[in-house]
N, C-alpha and C positions, 0 to 999 in steps of 0.2 A: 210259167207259174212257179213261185216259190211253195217248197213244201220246207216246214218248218218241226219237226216233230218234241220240240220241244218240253221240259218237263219240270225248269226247275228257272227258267228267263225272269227276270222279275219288270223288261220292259224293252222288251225286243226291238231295237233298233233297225234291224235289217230286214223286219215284218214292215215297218212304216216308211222304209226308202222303197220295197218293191212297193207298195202299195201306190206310194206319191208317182211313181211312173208307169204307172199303168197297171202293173205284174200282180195278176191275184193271185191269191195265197191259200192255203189249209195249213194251220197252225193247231195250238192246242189249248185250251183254258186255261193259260200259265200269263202272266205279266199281263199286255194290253189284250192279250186274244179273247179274255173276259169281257173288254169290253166291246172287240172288235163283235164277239159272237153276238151281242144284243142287237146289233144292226144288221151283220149280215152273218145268218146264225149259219149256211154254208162254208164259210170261211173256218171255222173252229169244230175241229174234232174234240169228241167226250171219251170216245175210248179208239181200237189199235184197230177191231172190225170198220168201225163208221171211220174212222183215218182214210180209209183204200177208197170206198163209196164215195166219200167227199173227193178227195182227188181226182176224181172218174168224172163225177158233177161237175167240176171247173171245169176240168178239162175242156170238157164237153162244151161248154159254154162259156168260152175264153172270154168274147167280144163283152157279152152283157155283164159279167163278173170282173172283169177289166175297169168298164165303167164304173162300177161300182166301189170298186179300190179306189180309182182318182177321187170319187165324190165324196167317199170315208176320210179318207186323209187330207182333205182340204178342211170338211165340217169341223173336224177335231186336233187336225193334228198339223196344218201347215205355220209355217214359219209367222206370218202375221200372227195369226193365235197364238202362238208363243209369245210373240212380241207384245201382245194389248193385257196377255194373262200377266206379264214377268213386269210391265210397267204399273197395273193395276196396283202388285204385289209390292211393289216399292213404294207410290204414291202411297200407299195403308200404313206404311211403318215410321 
């Protein structure tokens, strides 16, 4: 698990490399963890108590929170998606 305690990220890179390989995470509502938390609201702590509780929850649940990373980071954030978002943006201008 990566733990990320982050405060000030404005788009964590190294949240969405563990993600793409498996490695779930508990980060913090700063850069993409905003958006990470709308999907999987586990993954993003609000404050420093629920920080330790979340971290305990992955843990705990490696295998299904794992899957869950891979599937996040495919829906929004793998390489092809870059690729169709960054040609769309070009073809527009």
């Amino acid at each position: 698990m990566l733990i990320s305690p982050s405060r000030f990220e404005g788009g964590n890179l190294t949240v969405l490399e563990a993600m793409a390989s498996g490695c779930p995470i508990v980060t913090t509502p700063t850069g993409y963890g905003m958006d990470i938390g709308r999907e999987i609201s586990n993954f993003v702590a609000e404050s420093y108590d629920e920080f330790f509780v979340k971290v305990s929850l992955v843990g705990d649940n490696r295998e299904k929170y794992s899957r869950q990373a891979i599937e996040y980071f495919h829906a929004h954030h793998s390489p092809e998606k870059f690729r169709d978002e960054w040609i769309s943006l070009i073809e527009g201008i």
